[in-house]
gemmi code that builds the backbone of each chain (N, CA, C; Angstrom):
import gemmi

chains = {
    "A": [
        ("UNK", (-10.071, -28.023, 26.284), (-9.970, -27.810, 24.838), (-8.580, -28.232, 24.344)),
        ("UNK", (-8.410, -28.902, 23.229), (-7.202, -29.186, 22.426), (-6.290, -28.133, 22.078)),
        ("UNK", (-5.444, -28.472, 21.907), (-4.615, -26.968, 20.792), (-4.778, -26.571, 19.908)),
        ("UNK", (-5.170, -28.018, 19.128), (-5.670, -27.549, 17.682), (-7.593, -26.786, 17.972)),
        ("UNK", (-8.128, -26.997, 18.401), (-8.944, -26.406, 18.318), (-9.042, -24.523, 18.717)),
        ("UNK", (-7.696, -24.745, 20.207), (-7.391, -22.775, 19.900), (-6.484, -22.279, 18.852)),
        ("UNK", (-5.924, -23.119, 18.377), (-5.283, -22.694, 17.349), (-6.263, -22.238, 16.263)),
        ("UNK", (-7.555, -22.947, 15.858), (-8.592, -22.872, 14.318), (-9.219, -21.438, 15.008)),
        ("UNK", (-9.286, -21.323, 16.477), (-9.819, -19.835, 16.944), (-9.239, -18.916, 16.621)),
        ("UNK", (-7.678, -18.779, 16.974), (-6.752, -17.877, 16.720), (-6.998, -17.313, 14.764)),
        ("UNK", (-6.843, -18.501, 14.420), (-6.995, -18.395, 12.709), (-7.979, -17.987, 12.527)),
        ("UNK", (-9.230, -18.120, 12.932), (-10.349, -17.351, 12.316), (-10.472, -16.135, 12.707)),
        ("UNK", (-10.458, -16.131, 14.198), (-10.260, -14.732, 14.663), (-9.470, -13.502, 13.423)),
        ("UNK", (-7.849, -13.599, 13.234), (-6.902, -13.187, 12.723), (-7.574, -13.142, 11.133)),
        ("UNK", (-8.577, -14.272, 10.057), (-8.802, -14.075, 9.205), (-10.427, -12.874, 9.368)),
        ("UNK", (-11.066, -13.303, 10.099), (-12.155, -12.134, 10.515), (-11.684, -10.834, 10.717)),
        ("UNK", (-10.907, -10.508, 10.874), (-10.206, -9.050, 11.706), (-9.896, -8.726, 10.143)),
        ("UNK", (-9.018, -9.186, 9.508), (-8.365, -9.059, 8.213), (-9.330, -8.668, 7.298)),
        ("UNK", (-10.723, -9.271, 7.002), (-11.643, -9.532, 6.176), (-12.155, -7.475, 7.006)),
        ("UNK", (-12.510, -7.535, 7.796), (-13.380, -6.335, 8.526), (-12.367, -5.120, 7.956)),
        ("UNK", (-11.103, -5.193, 7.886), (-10.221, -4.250, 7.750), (-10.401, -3.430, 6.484)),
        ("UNK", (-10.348, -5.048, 5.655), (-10.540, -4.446, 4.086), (-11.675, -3.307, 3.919)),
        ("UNK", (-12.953, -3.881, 4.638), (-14.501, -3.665, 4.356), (-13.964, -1.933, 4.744)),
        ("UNK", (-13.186, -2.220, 5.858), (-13.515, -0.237, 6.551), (-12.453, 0.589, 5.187)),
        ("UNK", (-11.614, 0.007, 4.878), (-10.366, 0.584, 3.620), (-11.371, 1.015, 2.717)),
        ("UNK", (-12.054, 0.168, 2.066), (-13.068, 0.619, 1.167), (-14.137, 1.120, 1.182)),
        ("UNK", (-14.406, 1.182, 2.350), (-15.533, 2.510, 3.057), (-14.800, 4.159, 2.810)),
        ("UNK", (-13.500, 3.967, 3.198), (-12.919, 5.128, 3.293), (-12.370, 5.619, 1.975)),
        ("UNK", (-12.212, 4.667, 1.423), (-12.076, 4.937, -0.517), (-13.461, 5.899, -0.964)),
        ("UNK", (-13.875, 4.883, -0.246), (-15.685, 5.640, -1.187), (-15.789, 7.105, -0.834)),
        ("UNK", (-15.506, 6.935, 0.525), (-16.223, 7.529, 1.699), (-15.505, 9.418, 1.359)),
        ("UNK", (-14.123, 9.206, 1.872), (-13.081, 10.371, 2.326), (-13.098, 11.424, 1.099)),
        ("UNK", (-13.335, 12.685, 1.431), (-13.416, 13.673, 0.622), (-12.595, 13.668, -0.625)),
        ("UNK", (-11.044, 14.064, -0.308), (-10.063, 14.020, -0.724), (-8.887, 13.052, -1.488)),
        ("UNK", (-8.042, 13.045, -2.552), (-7.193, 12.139, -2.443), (-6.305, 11.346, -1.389)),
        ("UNK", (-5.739, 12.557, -0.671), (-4.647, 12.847, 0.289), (-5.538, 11.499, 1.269)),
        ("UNK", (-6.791, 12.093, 2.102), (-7.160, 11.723, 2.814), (-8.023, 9.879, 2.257)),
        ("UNK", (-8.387, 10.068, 1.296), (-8.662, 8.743, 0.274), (-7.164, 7.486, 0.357)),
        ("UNK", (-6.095, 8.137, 0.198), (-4.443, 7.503, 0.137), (-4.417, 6.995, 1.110)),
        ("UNK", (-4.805, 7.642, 2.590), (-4.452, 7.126, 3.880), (-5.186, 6.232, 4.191)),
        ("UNK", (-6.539, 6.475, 4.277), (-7.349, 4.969, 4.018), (-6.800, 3.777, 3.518)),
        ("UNK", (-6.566, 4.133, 2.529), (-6.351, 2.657, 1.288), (-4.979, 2.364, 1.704)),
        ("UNK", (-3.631, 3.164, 2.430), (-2.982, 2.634, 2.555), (-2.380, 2.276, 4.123)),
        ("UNK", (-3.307, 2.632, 4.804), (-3.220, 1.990, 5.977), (-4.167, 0.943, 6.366)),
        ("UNK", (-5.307, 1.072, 5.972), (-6.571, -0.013, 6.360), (-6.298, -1.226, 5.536)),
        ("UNK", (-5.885, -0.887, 4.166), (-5.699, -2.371, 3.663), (-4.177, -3.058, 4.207)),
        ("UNK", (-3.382, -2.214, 4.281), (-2.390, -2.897, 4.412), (-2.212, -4.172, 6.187)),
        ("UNK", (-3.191, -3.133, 6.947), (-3.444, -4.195, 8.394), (-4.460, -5.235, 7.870)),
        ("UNK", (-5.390, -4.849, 6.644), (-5.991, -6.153, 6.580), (-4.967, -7.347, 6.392)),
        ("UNK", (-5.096, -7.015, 5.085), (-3.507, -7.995, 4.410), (-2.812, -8.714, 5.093)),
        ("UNK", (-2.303, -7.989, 6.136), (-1.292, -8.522, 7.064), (-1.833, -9.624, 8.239)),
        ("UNK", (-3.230, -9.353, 8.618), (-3.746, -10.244, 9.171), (-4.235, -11.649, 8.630)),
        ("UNK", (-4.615, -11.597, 7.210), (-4.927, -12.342, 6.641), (-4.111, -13.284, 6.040)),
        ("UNK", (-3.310, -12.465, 5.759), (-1.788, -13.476, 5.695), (-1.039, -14.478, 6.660)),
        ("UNK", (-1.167, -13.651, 7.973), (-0.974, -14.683, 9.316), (-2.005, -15.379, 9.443)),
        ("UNK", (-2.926, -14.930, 8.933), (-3.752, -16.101, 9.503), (-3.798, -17.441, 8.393)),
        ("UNK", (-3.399, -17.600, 7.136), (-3.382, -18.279, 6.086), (-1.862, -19.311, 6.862)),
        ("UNK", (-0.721, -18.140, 7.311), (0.217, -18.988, 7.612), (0.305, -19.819, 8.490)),
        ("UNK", (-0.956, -19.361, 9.756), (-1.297, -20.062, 11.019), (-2.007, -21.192, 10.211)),
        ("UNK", (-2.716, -21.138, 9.322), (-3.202, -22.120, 8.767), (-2.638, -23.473, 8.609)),
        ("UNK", (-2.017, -23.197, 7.712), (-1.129, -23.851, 7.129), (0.216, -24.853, 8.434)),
        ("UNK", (0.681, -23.914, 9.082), (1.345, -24.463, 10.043), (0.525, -25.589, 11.069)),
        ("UNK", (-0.531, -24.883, 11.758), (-1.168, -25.604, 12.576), (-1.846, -26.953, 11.802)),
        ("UNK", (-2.455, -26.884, 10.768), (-3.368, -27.629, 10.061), (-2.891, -28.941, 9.880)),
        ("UNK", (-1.946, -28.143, 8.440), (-1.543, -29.162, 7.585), (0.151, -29.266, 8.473)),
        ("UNK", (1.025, -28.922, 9.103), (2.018, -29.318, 9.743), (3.350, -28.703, 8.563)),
        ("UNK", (3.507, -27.329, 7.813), (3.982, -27.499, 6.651), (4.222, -25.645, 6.637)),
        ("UNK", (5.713, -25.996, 7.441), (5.921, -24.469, 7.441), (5.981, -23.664, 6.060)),
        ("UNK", (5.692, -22.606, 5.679), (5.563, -22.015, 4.822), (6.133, -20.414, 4.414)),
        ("UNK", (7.713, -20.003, 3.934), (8.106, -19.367, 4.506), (8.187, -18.067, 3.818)),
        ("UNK", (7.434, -18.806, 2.198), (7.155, -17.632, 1.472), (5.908, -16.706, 1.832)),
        ("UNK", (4.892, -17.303, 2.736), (3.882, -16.747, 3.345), (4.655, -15.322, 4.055)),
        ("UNK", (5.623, -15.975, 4.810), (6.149, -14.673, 6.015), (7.431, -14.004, 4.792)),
        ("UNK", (7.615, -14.263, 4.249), (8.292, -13.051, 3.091), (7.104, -12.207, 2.960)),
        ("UNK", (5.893, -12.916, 2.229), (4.603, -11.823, 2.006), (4.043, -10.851, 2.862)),
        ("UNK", (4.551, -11.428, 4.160), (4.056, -10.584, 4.994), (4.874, -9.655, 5.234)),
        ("UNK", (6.653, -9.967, 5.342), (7.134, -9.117, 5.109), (7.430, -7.410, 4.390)),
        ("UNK", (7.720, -8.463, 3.204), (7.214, -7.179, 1.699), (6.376, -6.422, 1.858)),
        ("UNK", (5.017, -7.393, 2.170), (3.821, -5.943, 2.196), (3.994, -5.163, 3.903)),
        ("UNK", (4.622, -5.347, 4.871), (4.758, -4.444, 5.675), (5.995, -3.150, 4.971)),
        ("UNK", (6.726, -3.683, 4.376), (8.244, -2.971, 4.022), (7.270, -1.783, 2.902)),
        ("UNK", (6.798, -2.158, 1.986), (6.650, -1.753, 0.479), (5.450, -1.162, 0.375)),
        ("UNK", (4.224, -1.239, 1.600), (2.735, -0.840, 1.404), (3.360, 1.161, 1.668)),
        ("UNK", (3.927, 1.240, 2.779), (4.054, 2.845, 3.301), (4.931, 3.954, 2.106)),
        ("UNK", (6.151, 2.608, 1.812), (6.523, 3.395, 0.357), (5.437, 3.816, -0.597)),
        ("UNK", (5.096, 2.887, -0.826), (4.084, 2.905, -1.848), (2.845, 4.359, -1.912)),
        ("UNK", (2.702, 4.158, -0.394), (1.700, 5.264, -0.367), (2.095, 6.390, -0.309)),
        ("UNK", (2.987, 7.136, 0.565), (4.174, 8.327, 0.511), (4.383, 8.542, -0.919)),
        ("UNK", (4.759, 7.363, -2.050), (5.261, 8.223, -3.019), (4.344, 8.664, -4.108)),
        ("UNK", (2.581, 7.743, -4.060), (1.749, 8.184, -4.920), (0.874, 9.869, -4.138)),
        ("UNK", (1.367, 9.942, -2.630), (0.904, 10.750, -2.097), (1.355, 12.645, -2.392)),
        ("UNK", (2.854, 12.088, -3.189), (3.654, 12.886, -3.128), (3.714, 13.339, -4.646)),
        ("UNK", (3.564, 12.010, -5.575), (2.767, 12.578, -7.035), (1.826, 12.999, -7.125)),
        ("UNK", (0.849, 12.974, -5.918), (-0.137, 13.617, -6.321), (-0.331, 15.360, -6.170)),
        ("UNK", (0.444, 15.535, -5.303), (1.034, 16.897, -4.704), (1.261, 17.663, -5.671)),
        ("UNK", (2.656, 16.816, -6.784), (3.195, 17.688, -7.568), (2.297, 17.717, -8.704)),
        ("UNK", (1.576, 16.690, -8.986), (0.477, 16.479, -10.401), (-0.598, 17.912, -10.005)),
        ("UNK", (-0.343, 18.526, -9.147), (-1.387, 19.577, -8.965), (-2.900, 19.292, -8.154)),
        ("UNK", (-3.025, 17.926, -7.596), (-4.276, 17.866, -7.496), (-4.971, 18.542, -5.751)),
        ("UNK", (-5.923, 19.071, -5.796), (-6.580, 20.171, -4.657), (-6.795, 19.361, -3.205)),
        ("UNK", (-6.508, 20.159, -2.705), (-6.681, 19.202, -1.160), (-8.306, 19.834, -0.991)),
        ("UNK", (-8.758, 19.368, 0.031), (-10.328, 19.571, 0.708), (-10.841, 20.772, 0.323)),
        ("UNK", (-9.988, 21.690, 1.331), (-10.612, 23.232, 1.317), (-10.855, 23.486, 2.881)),
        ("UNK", (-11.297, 21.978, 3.900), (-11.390, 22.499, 5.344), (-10.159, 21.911, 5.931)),
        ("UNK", (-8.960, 21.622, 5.407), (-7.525, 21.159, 6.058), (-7.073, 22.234, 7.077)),
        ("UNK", (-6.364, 21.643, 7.668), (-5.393, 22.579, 7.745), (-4.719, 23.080, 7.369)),
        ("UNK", (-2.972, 24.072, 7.779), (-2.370, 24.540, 6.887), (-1.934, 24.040, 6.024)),
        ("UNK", (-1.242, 24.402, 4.712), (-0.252, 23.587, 3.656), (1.196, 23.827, 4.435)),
        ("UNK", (1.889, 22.842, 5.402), (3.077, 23.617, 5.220), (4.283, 22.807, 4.263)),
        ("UNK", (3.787, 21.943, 3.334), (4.761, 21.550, 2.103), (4.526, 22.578, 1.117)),
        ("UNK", (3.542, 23.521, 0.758), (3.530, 24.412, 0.024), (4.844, 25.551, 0.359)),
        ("UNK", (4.569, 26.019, 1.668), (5.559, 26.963, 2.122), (7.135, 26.535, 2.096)),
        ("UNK", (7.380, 25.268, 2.627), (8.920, 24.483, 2.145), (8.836, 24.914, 0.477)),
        ("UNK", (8.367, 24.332, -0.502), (8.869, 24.798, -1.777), (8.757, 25.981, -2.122)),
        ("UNK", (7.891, 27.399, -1.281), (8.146, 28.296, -1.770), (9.363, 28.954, -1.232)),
        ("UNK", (9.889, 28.421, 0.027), (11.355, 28.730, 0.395), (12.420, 28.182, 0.021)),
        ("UNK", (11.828, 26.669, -0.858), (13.349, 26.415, -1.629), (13.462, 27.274, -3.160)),
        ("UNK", (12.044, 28.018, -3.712), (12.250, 28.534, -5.050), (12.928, 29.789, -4.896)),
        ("UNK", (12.401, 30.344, -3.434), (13.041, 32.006, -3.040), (14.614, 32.053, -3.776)),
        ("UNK", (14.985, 33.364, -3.845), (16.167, 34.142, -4.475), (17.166, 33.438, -3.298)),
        ("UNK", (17.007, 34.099, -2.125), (17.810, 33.903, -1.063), (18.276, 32.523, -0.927)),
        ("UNK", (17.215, 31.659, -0.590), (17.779, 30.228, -0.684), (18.808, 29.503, -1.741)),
        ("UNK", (18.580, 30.239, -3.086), (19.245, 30.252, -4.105), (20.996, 30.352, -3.370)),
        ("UNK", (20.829, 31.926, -3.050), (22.129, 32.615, -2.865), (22.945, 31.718, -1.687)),
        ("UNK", (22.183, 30.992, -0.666), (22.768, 30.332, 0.432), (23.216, 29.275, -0.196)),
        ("UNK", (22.548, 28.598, -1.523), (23.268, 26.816, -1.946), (23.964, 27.396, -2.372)),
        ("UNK", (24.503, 28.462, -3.190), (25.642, 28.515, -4.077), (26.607, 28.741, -2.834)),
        ("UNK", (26.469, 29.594, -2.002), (27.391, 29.779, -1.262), (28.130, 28.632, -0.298)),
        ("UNK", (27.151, 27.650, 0.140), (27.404, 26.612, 0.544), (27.971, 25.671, -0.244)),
        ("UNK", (28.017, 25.580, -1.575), (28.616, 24.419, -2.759), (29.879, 25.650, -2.784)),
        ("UNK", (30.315, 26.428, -2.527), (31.486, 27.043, -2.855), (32.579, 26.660, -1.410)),
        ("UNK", (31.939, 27.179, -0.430), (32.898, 26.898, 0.570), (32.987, 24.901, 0.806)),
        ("UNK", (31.869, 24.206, 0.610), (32.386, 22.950, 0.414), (33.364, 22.696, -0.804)),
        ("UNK", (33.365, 23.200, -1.825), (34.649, 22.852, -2.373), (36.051, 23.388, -2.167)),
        ("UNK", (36.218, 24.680, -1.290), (37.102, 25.490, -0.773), (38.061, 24.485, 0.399)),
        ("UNK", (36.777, 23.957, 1.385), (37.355, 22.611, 2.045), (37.725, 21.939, 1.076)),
        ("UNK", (37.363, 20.955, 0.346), (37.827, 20.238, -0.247), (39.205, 20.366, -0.995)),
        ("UNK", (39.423, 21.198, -1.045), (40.538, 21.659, -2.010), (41.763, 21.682, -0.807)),
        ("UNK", (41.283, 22.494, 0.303), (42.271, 22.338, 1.407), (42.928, 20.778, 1.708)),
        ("UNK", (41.699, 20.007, 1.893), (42.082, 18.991, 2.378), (43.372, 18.270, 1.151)),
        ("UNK", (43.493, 18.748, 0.531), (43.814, 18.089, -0.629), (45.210, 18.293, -0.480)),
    ],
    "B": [
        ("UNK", (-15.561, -25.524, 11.112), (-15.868, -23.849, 10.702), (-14.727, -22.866, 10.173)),
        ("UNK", (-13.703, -23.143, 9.889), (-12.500, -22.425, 9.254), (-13.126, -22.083, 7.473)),
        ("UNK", (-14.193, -23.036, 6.986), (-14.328, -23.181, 6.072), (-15.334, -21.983, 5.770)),
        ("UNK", (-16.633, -22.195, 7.250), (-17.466, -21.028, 6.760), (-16.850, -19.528, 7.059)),
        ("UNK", (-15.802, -19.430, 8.225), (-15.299, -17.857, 7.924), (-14.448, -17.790, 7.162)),
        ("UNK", (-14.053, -18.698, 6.254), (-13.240, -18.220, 5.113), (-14.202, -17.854, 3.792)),
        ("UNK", (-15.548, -18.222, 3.467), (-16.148, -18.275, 2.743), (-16.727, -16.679, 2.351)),
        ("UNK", (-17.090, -15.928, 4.322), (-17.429, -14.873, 4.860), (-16.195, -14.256, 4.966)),
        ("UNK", (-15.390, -14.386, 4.811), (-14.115, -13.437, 4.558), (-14.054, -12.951, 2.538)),
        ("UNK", (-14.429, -13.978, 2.419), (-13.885, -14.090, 0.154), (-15.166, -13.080, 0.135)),
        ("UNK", (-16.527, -13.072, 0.979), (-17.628, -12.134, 0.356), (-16.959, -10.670, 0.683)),
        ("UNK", (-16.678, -10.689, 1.745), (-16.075, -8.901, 2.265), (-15.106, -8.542, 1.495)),
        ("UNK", (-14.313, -9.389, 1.106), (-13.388, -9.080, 0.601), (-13.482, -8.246, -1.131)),
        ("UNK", (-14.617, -9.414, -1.400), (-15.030, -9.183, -3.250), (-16.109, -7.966, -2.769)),
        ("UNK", (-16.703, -7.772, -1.965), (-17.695, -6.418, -1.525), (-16.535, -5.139, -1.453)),
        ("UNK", (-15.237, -5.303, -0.864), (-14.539, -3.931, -0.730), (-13.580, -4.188, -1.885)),
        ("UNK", (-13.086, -5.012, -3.202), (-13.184, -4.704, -4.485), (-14.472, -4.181, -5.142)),
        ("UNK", (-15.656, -4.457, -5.407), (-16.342, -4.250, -6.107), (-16.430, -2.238, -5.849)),
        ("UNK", (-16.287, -2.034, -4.402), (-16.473, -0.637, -4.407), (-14.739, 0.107, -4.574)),
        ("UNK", (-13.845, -0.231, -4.521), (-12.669, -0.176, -5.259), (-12.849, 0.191, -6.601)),
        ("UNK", (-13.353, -0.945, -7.323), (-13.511, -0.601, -8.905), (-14.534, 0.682, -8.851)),
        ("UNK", (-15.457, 0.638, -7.922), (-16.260, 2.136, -8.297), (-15.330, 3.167, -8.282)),
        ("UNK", (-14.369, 3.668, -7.375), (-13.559, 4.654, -6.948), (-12.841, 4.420, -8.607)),
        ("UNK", (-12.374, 3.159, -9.110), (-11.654, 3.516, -9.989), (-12.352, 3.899, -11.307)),
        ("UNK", (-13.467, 3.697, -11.871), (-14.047, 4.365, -13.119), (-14.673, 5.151, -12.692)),
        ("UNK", (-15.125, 5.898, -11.283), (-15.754, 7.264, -11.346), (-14.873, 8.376, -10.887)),
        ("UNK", (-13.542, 7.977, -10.048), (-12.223, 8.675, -9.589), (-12.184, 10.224, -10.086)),
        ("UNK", (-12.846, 11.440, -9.628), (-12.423, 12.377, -10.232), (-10.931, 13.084, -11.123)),
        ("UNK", (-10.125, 12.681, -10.440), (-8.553, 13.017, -10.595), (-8.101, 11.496, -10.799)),
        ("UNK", (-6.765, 11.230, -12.119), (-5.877, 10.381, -12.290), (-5.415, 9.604, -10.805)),
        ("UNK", (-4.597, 10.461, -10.082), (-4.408, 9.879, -8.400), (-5.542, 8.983, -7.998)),
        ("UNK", (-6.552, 9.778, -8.088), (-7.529, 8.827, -7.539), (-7.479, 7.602, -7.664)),
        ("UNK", (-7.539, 7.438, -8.578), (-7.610, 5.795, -9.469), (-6.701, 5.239, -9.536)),
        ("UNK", (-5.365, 5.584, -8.977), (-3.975, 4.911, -8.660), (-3.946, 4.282, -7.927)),
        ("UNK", (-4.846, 5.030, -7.034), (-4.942, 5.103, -5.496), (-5.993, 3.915, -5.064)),
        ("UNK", (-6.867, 3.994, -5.683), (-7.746, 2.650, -5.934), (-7.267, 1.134, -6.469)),
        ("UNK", (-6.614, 1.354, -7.275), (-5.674, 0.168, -7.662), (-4.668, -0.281, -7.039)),
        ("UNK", (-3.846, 0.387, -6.813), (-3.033, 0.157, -5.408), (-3.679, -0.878, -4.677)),
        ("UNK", (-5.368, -0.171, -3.526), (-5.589, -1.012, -2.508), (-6.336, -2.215, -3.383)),
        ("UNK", (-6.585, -2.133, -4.680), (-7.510, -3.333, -5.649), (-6.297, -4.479, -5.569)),
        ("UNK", (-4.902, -4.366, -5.661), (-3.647, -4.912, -5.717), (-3.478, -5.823, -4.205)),
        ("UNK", (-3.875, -5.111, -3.414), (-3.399, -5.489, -1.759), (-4.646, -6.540, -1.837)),
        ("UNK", (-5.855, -6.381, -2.009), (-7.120, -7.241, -2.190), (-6.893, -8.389, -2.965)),
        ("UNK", (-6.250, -8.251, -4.318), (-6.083, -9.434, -5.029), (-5.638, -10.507, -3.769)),
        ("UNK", (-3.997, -10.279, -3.228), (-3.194, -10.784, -2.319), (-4.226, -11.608, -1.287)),
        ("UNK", (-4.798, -10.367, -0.379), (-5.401, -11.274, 0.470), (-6.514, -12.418, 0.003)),
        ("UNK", (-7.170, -12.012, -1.547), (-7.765, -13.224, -1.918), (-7.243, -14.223, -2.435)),
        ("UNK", (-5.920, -14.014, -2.931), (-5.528, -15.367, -3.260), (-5.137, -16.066, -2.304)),
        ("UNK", (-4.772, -15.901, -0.612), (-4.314, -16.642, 0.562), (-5.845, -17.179, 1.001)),
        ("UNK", (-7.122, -16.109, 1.050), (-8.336, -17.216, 1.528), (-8.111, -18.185, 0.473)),
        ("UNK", (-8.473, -18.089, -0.919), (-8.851, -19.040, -1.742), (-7.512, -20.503, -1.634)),
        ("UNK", (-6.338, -19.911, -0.982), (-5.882, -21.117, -0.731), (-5.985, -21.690, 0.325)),
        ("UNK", (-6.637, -20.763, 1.529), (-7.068, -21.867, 2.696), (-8.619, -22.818, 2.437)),
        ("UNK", (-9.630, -21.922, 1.304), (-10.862, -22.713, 0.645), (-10.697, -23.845, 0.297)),
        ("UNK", (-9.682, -23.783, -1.115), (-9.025, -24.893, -1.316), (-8.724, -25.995, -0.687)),
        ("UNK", (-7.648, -25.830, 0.241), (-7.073, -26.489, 1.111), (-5.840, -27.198, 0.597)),
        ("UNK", (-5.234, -26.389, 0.003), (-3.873, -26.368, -0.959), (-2.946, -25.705, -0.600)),
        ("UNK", (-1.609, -25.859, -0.927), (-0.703, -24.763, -0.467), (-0.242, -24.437, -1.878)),
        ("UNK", (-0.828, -24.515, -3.198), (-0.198, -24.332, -4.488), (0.015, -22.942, -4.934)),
        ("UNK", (-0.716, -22.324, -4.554), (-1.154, -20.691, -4.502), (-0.343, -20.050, -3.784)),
        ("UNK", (0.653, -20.716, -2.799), (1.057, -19.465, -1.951), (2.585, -18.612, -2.476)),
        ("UNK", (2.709, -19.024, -3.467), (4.259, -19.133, -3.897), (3.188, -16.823, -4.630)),
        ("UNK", (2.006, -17.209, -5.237), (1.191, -15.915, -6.097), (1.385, -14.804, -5.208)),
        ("UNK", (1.108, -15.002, -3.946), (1.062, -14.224, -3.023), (2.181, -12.757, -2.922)),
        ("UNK", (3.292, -13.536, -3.139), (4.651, -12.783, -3.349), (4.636, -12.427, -4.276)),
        ("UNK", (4.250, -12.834, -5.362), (4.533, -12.508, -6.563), (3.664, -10.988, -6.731)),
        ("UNK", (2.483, -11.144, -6.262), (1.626, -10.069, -6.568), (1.494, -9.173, -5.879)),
        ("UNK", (1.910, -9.173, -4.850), (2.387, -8.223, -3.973), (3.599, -7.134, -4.169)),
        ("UNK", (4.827, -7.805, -5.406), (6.114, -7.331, -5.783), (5.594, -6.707, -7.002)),
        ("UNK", (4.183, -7.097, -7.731), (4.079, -6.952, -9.019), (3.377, -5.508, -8.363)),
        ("UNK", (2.659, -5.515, -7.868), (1.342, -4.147, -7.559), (2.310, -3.144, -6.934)),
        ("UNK", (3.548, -3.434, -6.340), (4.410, -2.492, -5.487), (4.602, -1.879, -6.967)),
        ("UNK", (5.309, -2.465, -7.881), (5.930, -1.888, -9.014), (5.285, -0.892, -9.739)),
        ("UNK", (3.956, -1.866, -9.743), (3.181, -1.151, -10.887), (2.708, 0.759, -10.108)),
        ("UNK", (2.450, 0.422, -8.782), (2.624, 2.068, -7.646), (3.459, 2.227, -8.456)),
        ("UNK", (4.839, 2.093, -8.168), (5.953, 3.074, -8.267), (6.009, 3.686, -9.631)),
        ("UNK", (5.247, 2.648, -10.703), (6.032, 3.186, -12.129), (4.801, 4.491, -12.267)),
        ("UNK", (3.499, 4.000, -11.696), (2.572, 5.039, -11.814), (2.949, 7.130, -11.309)),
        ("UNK", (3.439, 6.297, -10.530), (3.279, 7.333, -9.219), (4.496, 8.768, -9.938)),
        ("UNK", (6.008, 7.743, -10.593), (6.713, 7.770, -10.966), (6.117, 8.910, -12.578)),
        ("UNK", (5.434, 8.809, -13.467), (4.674, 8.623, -14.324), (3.675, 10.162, -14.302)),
        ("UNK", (3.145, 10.001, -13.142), (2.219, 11.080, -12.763), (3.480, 12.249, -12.362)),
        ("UNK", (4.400, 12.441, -11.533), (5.513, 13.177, -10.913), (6.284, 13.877, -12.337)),
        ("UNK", (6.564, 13.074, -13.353), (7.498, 13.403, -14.410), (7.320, 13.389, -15.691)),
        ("UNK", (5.946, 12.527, -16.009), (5.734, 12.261, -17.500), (6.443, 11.538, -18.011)),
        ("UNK", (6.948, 11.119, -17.311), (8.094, 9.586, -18.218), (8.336, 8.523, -16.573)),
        ("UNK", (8.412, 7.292, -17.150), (8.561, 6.614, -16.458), (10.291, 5.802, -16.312)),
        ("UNK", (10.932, 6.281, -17.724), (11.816, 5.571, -17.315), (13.076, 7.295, -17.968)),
        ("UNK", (13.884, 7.394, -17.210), (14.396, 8.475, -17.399), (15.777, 8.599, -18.053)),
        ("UNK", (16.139, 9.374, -19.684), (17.137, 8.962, -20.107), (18.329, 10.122, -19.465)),
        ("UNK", (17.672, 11.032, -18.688), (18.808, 12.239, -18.094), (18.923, 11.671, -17.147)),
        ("UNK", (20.113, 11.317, -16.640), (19.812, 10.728, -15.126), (20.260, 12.114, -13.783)),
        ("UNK", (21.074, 13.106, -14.730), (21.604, 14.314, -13.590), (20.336, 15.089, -13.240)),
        ("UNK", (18.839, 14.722, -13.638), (17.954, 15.417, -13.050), (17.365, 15.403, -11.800)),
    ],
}
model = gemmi.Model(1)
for chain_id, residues in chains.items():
    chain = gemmi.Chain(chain_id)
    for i, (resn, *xyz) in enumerate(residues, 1):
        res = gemmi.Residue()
        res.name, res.seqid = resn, gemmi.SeqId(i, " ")
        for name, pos in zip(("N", "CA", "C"), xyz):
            atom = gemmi.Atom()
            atom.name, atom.element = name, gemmi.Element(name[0])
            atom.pos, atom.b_iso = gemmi.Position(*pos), 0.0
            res.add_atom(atom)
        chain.add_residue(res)
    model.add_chain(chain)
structure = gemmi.Structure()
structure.add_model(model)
structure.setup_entities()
């Protein structure tokens, strides 16, 4: 076999995998009870599609037509860098927007963190801690 | 054959938008439908790279980036939006 011909394997392979990825992301959109659990879907399944499909466009392109392409691998970049932000922080508006998790989860333990940062006590420990950091500070001075 | 699994890639692809857009006009909760657009955003992307291997063009690939930076944004300003009720903030000591 030629190169170019394992190379058009590699590429289809890599665009097939990509294409299947999406299909299961949007199964799990439909599918998953919850937001929380809806978020993780959509932002992990699409983002391996994407990423395959993108290499495989760039394998394209390289092997094919002979014509490196380098904004392809920025794209692939970005969307590895920017897909997990992305999802963490609509995951995390959704938290505070109030909206209900399942009902068969497990524990909340981000509920319990903010009810120990609203507590009295925790209160009394930052002030005390912003006082003796400026007490240093003043020393050093 | 690059041509027919790219053809069978553009159908899966427009099959897991089409149920995307369901999630987004039946979405019980606002999130929901963020959340749907978001992955409707990542879908555009990968269809505009088949449709430029269909093609057989490289004119399209410059979109790729572009829409990928545009859908990141449009998350953040949402997400941003839903968290605070304002998207762009004139207190900044908050």
């Amino acid at each position: 076999m030629k190169m170019i011909e394992i190379a058009k394997l590699i590429i289809v392979a890599f665009i097939l995998i990509g294409a299947f990825f999406h299909l299961i992301a949007a199964l799990g959109v439909i599918r998953l009870p919850d937001v929380y659990t809806r978020n993780h879907a959509a932002s992990k399944a699409a983002t391996l599609g994407v990423l395959c499909i993108l290499l495989g466009t760039f394998l394209y392109f390289y092997f094919i037509h002979d014509h490196f392409n380098s904004r392809v691998l920025l794209g692939i970049l970005f969307m590895f860098l920017t897909a997990p932000v992305a999802g963490h922080l609509l995951g995390r508006a959704a938290y505070h927007s109030g909206v209900k998790m399942w009902g068969q989860n497990g524990p909340d333990d981000y509920k319990e963190y903010i009810e120990i940062k609203k507590s009295e006590k925790y209160q009394e420990y930052e002030a005390y801690r912003k006082k003796i950091e400026e007490n240093i500070k003043a020393e050093s001075k | 054959m690059i041509q027919t699994v790219v053809y069978i890639a553009l159908i899966c692809v427009a099959v897991a938008m089409i149920t995307l857009l369901y999630r987004v006009i039946k979405g019980p909760t606002l999130p929901d439908r963020i959340v749907a657009l978001d992955a409707l955003g990542v879908n555009i992307v990968a269809m505009v790279a088949l449709v430029c291997i269909a093609l057989d063009t490289n004119a399209f690939l410059e979109v790729i980036l572009l829409f990928g930076i545009l859908a990141f944004i449009g998350t953040v300003a949402f997400s941003k939006y839903l968290e605070k009720g304002v998207i762009i903030e004139n207190d900044r000591n908050s």
